[in-house]
C-alpha positions in Angstrom: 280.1 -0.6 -75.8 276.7 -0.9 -74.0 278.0 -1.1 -70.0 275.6 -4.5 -69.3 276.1 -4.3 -65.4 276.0 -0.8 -63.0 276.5 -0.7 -59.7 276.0 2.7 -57.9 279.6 3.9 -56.1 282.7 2.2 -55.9 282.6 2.1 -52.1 279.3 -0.2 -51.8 280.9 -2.3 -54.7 283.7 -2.9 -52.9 281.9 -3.7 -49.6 280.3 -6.5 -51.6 283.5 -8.0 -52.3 283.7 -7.4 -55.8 287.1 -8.9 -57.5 288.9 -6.4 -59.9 287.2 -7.9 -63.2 283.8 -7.3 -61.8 284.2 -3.8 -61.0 285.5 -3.4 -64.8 282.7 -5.1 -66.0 280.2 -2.5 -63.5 283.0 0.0 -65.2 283.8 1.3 -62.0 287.6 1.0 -62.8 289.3 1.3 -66.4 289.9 -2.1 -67.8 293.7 -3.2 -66.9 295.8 -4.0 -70.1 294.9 -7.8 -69.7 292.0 -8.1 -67.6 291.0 -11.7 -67.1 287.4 -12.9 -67.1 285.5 -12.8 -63.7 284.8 -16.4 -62.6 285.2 -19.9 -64.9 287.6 -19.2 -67.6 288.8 -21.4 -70.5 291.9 -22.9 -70.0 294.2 -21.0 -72.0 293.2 -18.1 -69.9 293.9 -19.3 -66.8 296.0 -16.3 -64.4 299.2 -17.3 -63.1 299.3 -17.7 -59.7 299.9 -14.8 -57.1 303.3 -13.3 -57.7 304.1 -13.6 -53.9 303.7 -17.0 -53.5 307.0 -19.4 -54.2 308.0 -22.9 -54.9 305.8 -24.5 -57.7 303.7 -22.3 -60.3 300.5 -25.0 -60.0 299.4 -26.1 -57.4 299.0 -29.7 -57.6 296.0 -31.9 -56.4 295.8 -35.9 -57.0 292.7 -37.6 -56.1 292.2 -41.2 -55.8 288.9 -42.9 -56.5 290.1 -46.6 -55.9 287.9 -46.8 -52.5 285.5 -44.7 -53.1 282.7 -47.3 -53.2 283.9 -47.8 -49.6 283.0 -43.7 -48.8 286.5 -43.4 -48.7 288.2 -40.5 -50.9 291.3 -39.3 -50.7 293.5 -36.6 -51.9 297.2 -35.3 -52.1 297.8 -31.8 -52.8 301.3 -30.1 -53.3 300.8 -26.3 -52.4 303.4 -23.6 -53.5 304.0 -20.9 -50.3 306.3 -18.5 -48.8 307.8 -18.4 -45.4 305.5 -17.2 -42.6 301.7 -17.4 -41.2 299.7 -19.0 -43.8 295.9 -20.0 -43.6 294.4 -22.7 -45.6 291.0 -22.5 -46.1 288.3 -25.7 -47.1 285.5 -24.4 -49.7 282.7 -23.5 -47.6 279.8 -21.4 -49.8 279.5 -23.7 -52.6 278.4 -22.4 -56.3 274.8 -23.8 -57.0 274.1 -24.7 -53.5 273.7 -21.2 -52.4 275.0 -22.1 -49.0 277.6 -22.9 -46.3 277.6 -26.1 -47.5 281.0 -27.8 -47.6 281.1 -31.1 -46.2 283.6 -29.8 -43.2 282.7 -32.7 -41.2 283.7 -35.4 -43.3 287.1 -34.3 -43.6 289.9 -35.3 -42.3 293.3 -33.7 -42.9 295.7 -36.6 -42.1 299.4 -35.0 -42.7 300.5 -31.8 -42.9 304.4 -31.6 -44.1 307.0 -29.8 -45.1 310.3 -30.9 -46.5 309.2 -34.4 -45.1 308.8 -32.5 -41.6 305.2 -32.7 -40.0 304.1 -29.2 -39.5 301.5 -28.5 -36.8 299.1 -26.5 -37.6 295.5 -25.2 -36.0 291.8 -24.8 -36.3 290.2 -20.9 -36.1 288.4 -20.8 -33.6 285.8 -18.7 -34.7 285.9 -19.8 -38.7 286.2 -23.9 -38.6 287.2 -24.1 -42.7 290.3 -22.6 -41.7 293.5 -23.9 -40.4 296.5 -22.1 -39.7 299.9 -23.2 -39.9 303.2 -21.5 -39.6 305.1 -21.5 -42.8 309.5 -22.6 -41.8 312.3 -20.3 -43.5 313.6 -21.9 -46.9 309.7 -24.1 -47.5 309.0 -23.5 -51.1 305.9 -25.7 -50.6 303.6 -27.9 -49.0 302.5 -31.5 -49.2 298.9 -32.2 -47.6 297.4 -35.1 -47.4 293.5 -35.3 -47.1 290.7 -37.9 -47.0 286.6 -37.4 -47.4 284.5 -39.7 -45.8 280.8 -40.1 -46.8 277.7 -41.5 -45.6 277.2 -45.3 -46.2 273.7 -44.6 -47.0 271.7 -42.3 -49.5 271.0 -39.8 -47.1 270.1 -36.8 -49.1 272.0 -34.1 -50.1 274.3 -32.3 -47.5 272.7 -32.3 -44.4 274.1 -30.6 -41.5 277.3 -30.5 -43.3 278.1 -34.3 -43.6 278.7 -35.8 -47.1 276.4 -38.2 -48.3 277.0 -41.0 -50.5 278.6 -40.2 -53.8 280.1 -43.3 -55.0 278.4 -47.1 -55.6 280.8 -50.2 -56.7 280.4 -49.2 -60.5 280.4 -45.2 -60.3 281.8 -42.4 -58.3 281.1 -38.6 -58.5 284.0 -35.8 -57.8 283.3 -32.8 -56.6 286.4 -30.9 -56.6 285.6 -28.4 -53.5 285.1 -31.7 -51.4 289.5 -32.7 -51.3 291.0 -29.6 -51.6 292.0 -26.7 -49.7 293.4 -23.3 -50.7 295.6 -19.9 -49.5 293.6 -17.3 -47.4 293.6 -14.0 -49.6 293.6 -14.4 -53.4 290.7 -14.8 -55.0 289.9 -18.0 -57.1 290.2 -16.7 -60.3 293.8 -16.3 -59.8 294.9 -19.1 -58.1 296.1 -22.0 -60.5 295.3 -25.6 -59.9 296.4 -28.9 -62.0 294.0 -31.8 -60.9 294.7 -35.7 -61.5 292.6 -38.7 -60.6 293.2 -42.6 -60.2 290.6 -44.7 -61.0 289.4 -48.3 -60.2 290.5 -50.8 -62.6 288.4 -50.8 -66.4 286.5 -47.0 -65.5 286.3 -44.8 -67.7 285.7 -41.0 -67.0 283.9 -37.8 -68.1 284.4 -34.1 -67.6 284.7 -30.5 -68.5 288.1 -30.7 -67.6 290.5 -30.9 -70.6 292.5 -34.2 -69.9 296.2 -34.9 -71.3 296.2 -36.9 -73.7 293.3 -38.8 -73.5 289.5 -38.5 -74.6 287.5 -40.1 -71.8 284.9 -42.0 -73.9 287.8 -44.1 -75.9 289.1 -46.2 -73.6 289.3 -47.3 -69.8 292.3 -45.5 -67.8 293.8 -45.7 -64.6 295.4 -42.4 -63.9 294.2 -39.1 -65.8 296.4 -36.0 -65.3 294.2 -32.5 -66.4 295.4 -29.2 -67.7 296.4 -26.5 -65.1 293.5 -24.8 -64.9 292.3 -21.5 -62.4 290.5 -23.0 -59.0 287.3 -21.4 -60.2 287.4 -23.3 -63.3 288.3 -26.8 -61.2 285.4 -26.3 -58.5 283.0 -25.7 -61.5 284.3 -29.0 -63.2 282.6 -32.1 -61.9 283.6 -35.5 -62.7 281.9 -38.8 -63.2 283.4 -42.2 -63.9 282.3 -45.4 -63.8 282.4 -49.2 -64.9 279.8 -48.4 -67.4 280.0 -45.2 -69.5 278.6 -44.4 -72.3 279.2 -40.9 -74.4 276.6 -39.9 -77.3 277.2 -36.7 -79.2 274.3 -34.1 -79.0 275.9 -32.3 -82.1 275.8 -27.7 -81.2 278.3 -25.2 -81.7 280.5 -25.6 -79.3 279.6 -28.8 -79.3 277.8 -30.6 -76.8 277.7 -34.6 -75.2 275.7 -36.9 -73.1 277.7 -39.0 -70.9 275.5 -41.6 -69.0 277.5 -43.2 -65.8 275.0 -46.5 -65.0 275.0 -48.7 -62.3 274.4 -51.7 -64.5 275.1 -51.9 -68.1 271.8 -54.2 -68.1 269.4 -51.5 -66.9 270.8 -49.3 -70.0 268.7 -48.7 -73.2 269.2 -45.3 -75.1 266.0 -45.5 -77.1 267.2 -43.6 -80.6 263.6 -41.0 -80.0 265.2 -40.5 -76.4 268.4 -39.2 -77.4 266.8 -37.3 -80.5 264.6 -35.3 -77.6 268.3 -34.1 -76.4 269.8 -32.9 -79.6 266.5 -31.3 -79.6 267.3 -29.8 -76.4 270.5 -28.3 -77.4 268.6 -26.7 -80.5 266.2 -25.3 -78.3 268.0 -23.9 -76.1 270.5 -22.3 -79.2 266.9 -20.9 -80.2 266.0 -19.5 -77.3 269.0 -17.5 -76.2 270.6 -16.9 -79.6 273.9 -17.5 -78.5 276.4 -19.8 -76.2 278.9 -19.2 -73.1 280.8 -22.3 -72.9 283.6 -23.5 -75.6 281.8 -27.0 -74.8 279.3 -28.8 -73.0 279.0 -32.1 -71.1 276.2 -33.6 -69.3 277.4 -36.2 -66.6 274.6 -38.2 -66.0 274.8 -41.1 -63.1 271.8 -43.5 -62.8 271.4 -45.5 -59.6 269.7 -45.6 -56.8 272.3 -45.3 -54.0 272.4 -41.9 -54.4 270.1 -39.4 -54.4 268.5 -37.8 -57.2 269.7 -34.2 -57.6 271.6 -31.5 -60.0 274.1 -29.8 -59.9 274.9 -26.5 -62.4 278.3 -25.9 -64.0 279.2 -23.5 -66.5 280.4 -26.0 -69.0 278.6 -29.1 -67.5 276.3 -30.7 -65.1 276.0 -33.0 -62.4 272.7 -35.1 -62.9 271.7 -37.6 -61.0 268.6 -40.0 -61.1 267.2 -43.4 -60.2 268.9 -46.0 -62.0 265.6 -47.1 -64.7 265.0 -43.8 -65.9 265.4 -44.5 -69.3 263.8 -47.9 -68.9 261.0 -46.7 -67.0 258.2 -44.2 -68.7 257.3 -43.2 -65.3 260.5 -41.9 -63.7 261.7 -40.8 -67.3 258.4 -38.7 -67.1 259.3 -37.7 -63.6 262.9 -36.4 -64.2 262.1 -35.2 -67.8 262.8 -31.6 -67.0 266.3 -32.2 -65.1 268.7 -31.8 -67.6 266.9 -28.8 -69.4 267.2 -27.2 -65.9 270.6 -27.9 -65.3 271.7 -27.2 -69.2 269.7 -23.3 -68.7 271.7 -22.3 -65.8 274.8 -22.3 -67.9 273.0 -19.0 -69.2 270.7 -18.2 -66.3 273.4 -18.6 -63.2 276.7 -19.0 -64.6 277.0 -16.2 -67.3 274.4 -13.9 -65.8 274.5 -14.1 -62.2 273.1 -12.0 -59.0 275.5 -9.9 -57.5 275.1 -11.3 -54.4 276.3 -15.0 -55.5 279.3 -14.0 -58.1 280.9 -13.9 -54.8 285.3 -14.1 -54.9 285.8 -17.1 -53.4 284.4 -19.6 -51.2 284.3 -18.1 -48.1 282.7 -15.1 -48.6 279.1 -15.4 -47.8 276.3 -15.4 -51.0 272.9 -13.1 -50.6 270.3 -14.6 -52.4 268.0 -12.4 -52.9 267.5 -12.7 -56.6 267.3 -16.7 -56.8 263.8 -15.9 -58.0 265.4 -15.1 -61.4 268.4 -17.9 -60.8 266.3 -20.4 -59.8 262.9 -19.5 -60.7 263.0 -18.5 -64.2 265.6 -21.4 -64.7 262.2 -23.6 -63.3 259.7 -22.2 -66.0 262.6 -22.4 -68.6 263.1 -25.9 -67.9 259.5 -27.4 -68.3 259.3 -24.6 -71.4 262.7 -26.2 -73.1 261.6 -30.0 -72.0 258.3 -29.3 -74.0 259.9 -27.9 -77.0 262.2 -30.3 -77.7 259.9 -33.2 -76.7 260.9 -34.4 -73.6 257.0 -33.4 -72.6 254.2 -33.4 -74.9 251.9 -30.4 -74.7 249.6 -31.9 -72.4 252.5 -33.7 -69.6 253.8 -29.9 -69.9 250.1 -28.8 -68.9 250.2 -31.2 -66.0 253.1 -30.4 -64.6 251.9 -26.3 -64.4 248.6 -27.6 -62.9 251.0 -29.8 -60.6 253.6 -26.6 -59.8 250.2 -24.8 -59.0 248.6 -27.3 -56.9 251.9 -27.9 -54.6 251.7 -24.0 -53.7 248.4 -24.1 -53.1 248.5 -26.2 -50.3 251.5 -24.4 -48.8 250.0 -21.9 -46.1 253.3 -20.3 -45.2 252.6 -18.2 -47.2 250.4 -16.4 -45.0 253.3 -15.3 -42.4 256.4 -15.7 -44.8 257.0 -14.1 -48.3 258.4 -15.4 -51.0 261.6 -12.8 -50.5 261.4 -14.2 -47.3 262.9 -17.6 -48.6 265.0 -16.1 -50.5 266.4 -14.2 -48.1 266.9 -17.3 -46.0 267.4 -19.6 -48.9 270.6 -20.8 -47.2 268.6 -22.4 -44.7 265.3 -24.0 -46.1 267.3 -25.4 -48.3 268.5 -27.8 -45.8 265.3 -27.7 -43.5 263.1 -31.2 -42.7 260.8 -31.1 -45.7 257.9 -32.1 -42.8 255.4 -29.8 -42.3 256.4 -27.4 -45.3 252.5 -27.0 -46.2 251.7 -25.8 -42.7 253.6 -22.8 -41.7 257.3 -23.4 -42.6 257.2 -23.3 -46.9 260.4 -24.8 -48.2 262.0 -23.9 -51.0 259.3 -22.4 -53.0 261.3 -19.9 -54.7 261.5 -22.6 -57.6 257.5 -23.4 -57.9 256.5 -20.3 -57.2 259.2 -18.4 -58.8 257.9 -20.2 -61.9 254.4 -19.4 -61.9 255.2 -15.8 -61.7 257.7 -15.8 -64.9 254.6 -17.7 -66.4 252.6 -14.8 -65.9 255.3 -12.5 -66.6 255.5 -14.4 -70.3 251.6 -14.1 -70.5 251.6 -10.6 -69.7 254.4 -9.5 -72.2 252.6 -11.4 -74.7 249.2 -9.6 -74.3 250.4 -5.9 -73.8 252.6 -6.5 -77.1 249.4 -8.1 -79.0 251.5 -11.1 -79.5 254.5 -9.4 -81.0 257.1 -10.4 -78.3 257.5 -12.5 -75.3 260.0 -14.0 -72.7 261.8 -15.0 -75.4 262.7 -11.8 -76.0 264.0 -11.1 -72.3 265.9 -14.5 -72.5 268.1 -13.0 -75.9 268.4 -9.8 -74.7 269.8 -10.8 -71.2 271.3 -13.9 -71.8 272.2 -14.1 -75.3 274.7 -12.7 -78.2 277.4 -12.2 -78.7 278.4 -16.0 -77.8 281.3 -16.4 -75.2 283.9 -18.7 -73.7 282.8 -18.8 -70.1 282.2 -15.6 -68.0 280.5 -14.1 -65.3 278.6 -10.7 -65.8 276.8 -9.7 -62.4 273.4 -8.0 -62.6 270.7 -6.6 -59.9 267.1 -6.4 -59.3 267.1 -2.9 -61.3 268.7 -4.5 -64.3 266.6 -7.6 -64.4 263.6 -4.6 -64.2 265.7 -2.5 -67.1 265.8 -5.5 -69.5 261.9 -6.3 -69.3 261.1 -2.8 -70.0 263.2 -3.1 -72.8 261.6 -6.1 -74.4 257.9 -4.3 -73.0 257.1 -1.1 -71.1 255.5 -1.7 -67.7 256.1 -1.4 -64.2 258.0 -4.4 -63.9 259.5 -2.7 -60.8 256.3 -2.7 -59.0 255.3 -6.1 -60.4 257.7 -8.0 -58.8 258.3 -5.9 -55.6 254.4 -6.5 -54.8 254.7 -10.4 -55.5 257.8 -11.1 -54.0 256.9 -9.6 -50.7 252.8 -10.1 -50.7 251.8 -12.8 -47.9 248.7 -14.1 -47.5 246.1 -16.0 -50.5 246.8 -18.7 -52.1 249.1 -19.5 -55.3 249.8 -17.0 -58.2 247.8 -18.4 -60.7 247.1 -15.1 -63.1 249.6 -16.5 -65.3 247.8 -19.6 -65.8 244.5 -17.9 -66.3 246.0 -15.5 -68.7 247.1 -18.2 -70.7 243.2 -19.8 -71.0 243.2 -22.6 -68.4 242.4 -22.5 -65.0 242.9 -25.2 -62.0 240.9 -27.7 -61.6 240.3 -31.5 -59.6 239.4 -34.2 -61.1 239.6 -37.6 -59.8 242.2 -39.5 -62.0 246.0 -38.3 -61.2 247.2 -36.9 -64.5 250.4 -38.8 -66.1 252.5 -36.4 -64.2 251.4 -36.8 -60.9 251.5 -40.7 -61.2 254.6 -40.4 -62.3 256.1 -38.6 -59.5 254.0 -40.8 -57.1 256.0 -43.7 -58.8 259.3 -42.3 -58.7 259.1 -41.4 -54.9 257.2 -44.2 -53.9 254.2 -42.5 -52.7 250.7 -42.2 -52.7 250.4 -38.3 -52.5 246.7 -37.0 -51.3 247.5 -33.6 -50.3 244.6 -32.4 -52.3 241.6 -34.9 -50.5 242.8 -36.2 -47.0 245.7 -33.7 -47.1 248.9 -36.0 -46.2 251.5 -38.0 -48.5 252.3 -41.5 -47.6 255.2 -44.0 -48.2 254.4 -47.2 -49.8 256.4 -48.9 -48.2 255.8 -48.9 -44.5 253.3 -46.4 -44.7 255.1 -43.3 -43.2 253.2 -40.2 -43.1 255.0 -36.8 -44.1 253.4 -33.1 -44.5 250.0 -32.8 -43.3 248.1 -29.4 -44.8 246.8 -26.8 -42.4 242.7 -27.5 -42.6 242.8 -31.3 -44.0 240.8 -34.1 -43.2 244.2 -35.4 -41.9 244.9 -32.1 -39.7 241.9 -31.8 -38.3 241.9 -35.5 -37.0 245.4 -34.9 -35.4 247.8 -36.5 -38.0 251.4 -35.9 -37.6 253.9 -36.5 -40.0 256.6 -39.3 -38.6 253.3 -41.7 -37.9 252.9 -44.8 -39.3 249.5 -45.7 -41.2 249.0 -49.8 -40.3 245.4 -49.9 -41.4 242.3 -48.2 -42.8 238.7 -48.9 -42.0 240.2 -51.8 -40.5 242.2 -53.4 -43.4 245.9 -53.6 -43.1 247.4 -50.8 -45.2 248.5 -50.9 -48.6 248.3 -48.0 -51.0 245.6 -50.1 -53.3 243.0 -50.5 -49.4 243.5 -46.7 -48.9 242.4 -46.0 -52.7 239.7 -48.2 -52.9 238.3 -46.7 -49.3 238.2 -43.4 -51.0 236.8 -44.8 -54.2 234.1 -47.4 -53.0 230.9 -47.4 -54.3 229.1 -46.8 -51.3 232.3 -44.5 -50.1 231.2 -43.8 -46.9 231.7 -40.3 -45.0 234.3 -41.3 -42.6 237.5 -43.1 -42.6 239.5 -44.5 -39.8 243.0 -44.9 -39.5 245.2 -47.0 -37.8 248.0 -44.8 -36.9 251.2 -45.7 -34.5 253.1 -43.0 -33.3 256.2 -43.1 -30.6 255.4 -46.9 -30.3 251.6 -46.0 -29.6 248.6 -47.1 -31.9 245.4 -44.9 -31.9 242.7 -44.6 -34.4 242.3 -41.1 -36.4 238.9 -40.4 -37.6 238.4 -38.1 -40.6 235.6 -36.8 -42.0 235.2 -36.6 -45.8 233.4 -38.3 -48.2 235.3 -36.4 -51.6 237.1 -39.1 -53.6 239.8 -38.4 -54.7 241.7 -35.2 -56.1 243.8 -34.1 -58.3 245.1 -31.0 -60.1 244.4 -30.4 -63.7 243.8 -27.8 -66.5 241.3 -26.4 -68.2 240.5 -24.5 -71.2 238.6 -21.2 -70.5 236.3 -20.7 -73.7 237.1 -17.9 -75.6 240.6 -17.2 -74.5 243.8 -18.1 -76.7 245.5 -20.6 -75.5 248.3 -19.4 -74.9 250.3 -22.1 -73.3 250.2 -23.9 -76.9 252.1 -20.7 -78.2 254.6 -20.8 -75.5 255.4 -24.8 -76.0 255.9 -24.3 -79.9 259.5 -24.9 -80.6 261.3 -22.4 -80.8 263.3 -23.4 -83.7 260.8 -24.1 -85.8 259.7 -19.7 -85.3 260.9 -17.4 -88.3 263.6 -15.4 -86.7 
């Protein structure tokens, strides 16, 4: 059998905190007589708990839902233990976050007890996810009682460790990690965990999860007990319910659904071409990777606008979560087009293949993510690739948004002190950072964008060197693909990322990406884009993608001619690129923009200043700052600007190759 993971000595693998499983897979150890997957496994091969530990087999956790449009969440979970020193520990590196990101603040562990007997029990003092408690003589288990409480407002997603919202008065979204703690020692994998939830009166839910008795599209339910399951498996199991759910099949095999959690049943329309783009999807992404790691797949999809957009990837689902009238709206379905093709190719690109440094044992041990330019950023380019193959883009909106990717690096001048592997290294932190002044000298999370335009050249250079014989398509299959699994994790490193190009096409793919990962200086990659016959350009019309993501955010976005972004709706300044108009007249973002060239602001006055026939060569603008008004006078006379491509005569257009579906290619 082809060993599809190495790591160099057994010492350093174990220093990395590699589980059992994982050093069979590297084939550092002989494979036990009934080695059990490493990370998410189906149900029927869940391990039994840890032979040392007493009292019950499962471990039991009930949530209850019933006031969590209040931010109120709580939880009841019956632990089995042994006499003596025990520490419970509260999920702290979270799976998909790539960071110390478990809500620790919003806890609240309200009763600790034992045979009816309060225990007390104590923070670390160094660690704060742990507590320690002191296990009596005959205690076969304990009960714990906890409750999360969230943010009242859609703050974002966790910041400084506080929850935000996650619930509205018709839906509610479970994360698992968020009400549950677990025993100091064993890795996840092992430990066993049977989750239940009460819901409000009339929801219905929707879930990985297999549920007892009860398929959660067929009728509303006010208790649902799951099957025991390993904790890995439960944290990577998300649930949604709601007032108003709906459940469409996307056909696959394993088979694959669409469950849609809306805020009001009125703002709902499933246009039948919608839904046929995501059967498409799961096609397409059959196509490209030749083969499947779940035993089923469920997209929980929550539209409302209490909570923030975002996504979250599972192994057998994902947490998606966008305005309320995307499917109402062209505009925001334009703007979130690519969010469930993102979320859907991390099942492959994340959850089965994943960097060593995040296929960590359990929650606690810190993640190195030094390879989320391959987690992250080829799951970017893959997404926009799938989204345009099974029509979610046509070839031109995915044209736009590579000419929008492109564009938003461009103005990022980070990039001139900081590295790409420089984010990555800290990806645990810019994650969460202010996104204000990310163009200047801070960059943000550009391992996605950037990421992106880099596999887009990678995919334009394998095509030229094999005269059009092979592709990224050919990486994706070959690292991702056959033979089809239930879930599983298999751990790889830079060198075997580098292995697997050179298999699909000789080069120095080591050199390749060591030199752009850690260049500084210039501006954006764009050789992919050129290889593929277009280059950037401005124009002065936004293309549909960039008006569609003004919409969505509420914006008028003019990084590219004054060089700030501004809120519609009280005019609120944020970014400001290095050189601008903007920068150079002293604009900070925080301000607020009351008026320009003397007119009280509105996004149509600052347009028709910079579109005027006689456009003059100045603008002024009204800016209050700390309760201060003063008057910022920038020079430019430009119009406006926006990023677009095009064609380069007499080069093949490659970018039409790479959007042709996939299944529609002879084999």
């Amino acid at each position: 059998m082809t060993k599809r993971y190495e790591f160099p000595t057994l010492p350093r693998a174990l220093a990395a905190g590699l589980t059992v499983a994982q050093l069979v897979v590297c084939g550092l150890l002989s494979e036990p007589a009934a080695a059990a997957p490493v990370g998410p496994a189906p149900v029927a091969a869940s391990p039994a708990p840890p032979a040392a530990a007493a009292g019950p087999a499962i471990a039991q956790v009930a949530v209850d839902l019933r006031e969590a449009s209040r931010g109120i969440m709580k939880s009841h979970l019956v632990l089995p233990v042994r006499p003596g020193p025990l520490t419970l520990l509260y999920p702290k590196w979270l799976p998909g976050r790539h960071a110390p990101a478990g809500p620790i603040t919003s806890l609240a562990l309200t009763r600790l007890t034992a045979n009816g007997a309060n225990l007390p029990w104590r923070r670390d003092l160094v660690e704060p996810y742990a507590f320690h408690v002191d296990v009596p003589d005959g205690v076969t288990h304990l009960d714990v009682d906890l409750e999360l409480l969230t943010a009242a407002a859609p703050d974002g997603i966790v910041q400084g460790l506080e929850t935000p919202r996650y619930a509205t008065e018709s839906l509610a979204i479970l994360e698992w990690n968020q009400v549950l703690l677990y025993p100091e020692g064993p890795p996840t994998d092992s430990l066993t965990y049977q989750g239940s939830v009460k819901l409000p009166d009339g929801w219905r839910f929707a879930t990985a999860l297999t549920a007892k008795g009860q398929t959660p599209a067929e009728q509303a339910i006010e208790e649902v007990q799951f099957a025991p399951t390993s904790l890995t498996t439960l944290v990577d199991s998300t649930l949604i319910a709601g007032r108003y759910l709906h459940t469409f099949a996307l056909g696959g095999n394993p088979a694959v659904r669409l469950n849609i959690a809306i805020d009001r049943d009125t703002a709902f329309d499933m246009k039948p071409a919608m839904l046929e783009h995501y059967r498409n999807l799961v096609v397409e992404a059959r196509a490209l990777f030749g083969a499947t790691h779940y035993d089923h797949y469920d997209f929980l999809w929550t539209l409302n606008d209490q909570i923030m957009p975002d996504g979250i990837e599972h192994h057998e689902s994902s947490d998606d979560r966008s305005p309320l009238r995307t499917l109402e709206d062209d505009d925001v379905r334009l703007a979130e087009a690519n969010l469930l093709p993102h979320e859907y190719t991390h099942s492959w690109n994340g959850k089965y293949r994943r960097p060593i440094g995040l296929a960590t044992p359990d929650y606690q041990t810190p993640m190195q993510t030094d390879l989320i330019w391959v987690y992250e950023g080829l799951t970017e380019y893959l997404s926009d690739v799938l989204a345009v193959r099974s029509g979610l883009y046509s070839q031109s909106e995915f044209r736009d948004e590579i000419a929008r990717l492109a564009a938003q690096m461009d103005v990022h001048h980070g990039r001139d002190w900081r590295s790409l592997e420089d984010t990555l290294d800290a990806a645990q932190l810019v994650y969460y950072q202010d996104t204000n002044w990310a163009a200047r000298l801070r960059r943000q999370d550009d391992f996605y964008q950037e990421s992106a335009l880099l596999w887009l050249e990678t995919d334009t250079l394998i095509r030229q060197l094999s005269k059009g014989k092979r592709s990224l398509d050919d990486f994706c299959r070959r690292f991702y693909g056959p033979p089809s699994t239930s879930p599983v994790v298999v751990p790889y490193t830079f060198e075997d990322v580098v292995a697997a190009l050179n298999a699909v096409q000789p080069y120095d793919w080591h050199g390749f990406w060591s030199e752009r990962l850690s260049r500084t200086g210039g501006g954006a990659p764009l050789a992919g884009i050129e290889a593929a016959g277009w280059r950037v350009d401005y124009v002065d019309t936004p293309s549909t993608l960039h008006a569609a993501h003004e919409h969505e955010d509420k914006d008028s976005n003019l990084q590219y001619s004054l060089g700030f972004i501004v809120a519609e709706d009280g005019g609120t300044i944020s970014d400001v690129v290095p050189g601008s108009p903007a920068d150079i007249a002293g604009a900070a973002p925080g301000s607020h923009l009351i008026a320009v060239n003397g007119h009280k602001y509105s996004r149509d006055v600052l347009h028709d200043a910079m579109t005027g026939s006689s456009r003059p060569t100045t603008l002024t603008l009204l800016i209050e700052k700390d309760d201060q008004y003063r008057n910022l006078v920038l020079n430019y006379a430009g119009g406006e600007r926006y990023p677009s491509l095009t064609r380069t005569p007499g080069k093949e257009d490659l970018l039409a190759l790479i959007a042709r579906p996939r299944s529609a290619a002879p084999p």
